[in-house]
C-alpha positions in Angstrom: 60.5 49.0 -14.7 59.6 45.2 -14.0 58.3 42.7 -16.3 54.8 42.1 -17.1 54.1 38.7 -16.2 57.1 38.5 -13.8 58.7 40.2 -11.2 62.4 40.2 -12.7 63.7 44.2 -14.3 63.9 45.1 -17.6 67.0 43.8 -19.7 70.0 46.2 -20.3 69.9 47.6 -23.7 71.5 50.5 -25.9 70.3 53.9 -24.8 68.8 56.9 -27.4 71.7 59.8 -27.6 71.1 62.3 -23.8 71.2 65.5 -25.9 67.7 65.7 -28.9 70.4 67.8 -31.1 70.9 66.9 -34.9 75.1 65.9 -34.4 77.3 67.9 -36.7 79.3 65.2 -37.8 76.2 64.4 -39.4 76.3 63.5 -43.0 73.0 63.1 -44.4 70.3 65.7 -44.9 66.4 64.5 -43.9 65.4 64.1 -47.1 68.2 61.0 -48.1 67.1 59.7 -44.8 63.7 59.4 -45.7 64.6 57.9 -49.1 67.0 55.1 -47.2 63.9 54.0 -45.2 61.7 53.6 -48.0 64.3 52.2 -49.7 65.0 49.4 -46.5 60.4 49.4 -46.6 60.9 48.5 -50.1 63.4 45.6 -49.0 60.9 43.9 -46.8 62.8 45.4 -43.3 60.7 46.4 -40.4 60.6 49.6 -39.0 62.9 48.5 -36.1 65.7 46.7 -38.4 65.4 49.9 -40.2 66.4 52.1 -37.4 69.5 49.1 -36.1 70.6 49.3 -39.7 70.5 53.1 -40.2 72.5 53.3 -36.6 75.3 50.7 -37.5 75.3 51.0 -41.1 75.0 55.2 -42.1 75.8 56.2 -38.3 72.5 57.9 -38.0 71.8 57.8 -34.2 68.3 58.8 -34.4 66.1 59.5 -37.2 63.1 61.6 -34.9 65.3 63.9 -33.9 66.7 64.7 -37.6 63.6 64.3 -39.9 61.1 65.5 -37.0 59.0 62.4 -37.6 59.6 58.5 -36.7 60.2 56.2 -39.1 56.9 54.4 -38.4 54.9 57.8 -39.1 57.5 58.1 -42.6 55.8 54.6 -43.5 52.4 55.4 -43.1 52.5 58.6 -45.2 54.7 56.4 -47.9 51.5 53.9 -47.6 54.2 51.2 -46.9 53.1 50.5 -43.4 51.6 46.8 -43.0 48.6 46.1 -41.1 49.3 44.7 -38.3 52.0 46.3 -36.2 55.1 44.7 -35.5 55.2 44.4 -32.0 51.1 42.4 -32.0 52.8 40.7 -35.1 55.9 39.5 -33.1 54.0 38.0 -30.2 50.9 36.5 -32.3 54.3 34.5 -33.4 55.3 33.9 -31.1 51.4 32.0 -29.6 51.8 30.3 -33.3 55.0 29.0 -32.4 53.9 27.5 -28.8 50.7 26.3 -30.2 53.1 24.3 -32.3 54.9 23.1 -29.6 52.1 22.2 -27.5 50.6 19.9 -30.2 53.6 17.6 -30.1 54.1 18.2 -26.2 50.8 17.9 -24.6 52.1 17.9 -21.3 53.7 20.9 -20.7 51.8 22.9 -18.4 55.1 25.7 -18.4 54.4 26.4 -22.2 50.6 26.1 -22.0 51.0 29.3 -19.0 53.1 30.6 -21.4 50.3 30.5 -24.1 48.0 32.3 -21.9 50.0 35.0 -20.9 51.4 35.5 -24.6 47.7 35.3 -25.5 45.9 38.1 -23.1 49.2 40.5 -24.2 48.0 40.3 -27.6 44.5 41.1 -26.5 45.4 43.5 -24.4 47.8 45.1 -27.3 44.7 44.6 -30.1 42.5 46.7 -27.8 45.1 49.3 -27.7 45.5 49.7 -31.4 42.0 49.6 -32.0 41.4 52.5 -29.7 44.2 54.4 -31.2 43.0 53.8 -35.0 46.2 51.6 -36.0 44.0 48.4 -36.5 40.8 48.3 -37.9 37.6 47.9 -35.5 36.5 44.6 -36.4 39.9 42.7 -36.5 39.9 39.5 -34.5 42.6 37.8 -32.6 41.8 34.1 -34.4 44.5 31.6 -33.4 43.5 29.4 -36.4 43.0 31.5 -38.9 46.3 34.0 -37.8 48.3 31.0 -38.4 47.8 30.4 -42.0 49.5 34.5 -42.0 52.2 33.8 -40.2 53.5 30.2 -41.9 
């Protein structure tokens, strides 16, 4: 599948296991699973560097098909979810961060198309999420107020 904003292909990445089959050489039961992510919550990780560290660290290739839930939905019933999802929380950083830059560099008109592109994904994404009752109805994309969350 292409790129949003581009025409180049998706980057090369790992790949979830073919077969949705709990392994047998698999040593933990669902329930020390689920206590490892709240655990790693606990610590501050993210639901993503949750699942890389339960791959590489406990060799547990996929946590939906051995707890029957994703670790996002374990979370939200621990109440240790946050409020703003990671992947809207990743790009509103990543505006922040240009912003930034384009305060010192005025002139670049490659960051400032940048801006606007990063900018209408995370409307696009905050729609999305407040259709889907993840964020609340009334949040607000506010460049100048988000950045005083993410510094």
């Amino acid at each position: 599948m292409a790129r949003m904003h581009s025409g180049a292909r998706g980057k090369s990445r790992s790949t979830k296991p073919s077969k949705k089959v709990v392994p047998s050489w698999l040593k933990y039961k669902p329930k020390e699973i689920e206590f490892l992510i709240v655990k790693f919550a606990k610590e501050g990780k993210s639901p993503s560097q949750i699942g890389i560290y339960l791959r590489d660290e406990y060799g547990i290739p996929d946590v939906k098909t051995i707890v029957k839930k994703s670790i996002t939905k374990i979370l939200k019933e621990k109440n240790l979810s946050k409020e703003v999802p990671e992947d809207l929380m990743a790009l509103i950083r990543k505006a922040v961060f240009i912003r930034k830059h384009l305060g010192d560099n005025k002139q670049d008109m490659t960051a400032k198309t940048g801006l606007i592109l990063t900018e209408s994904k995370i409307k696009r994404l905050t729609k999305y999420y407040r259709r889907t009752g993840r964020l609340p109805l009334n949040w607000k994309y506010d460049p100048e107020k988000i950045k005083l969350v993410v510094e």
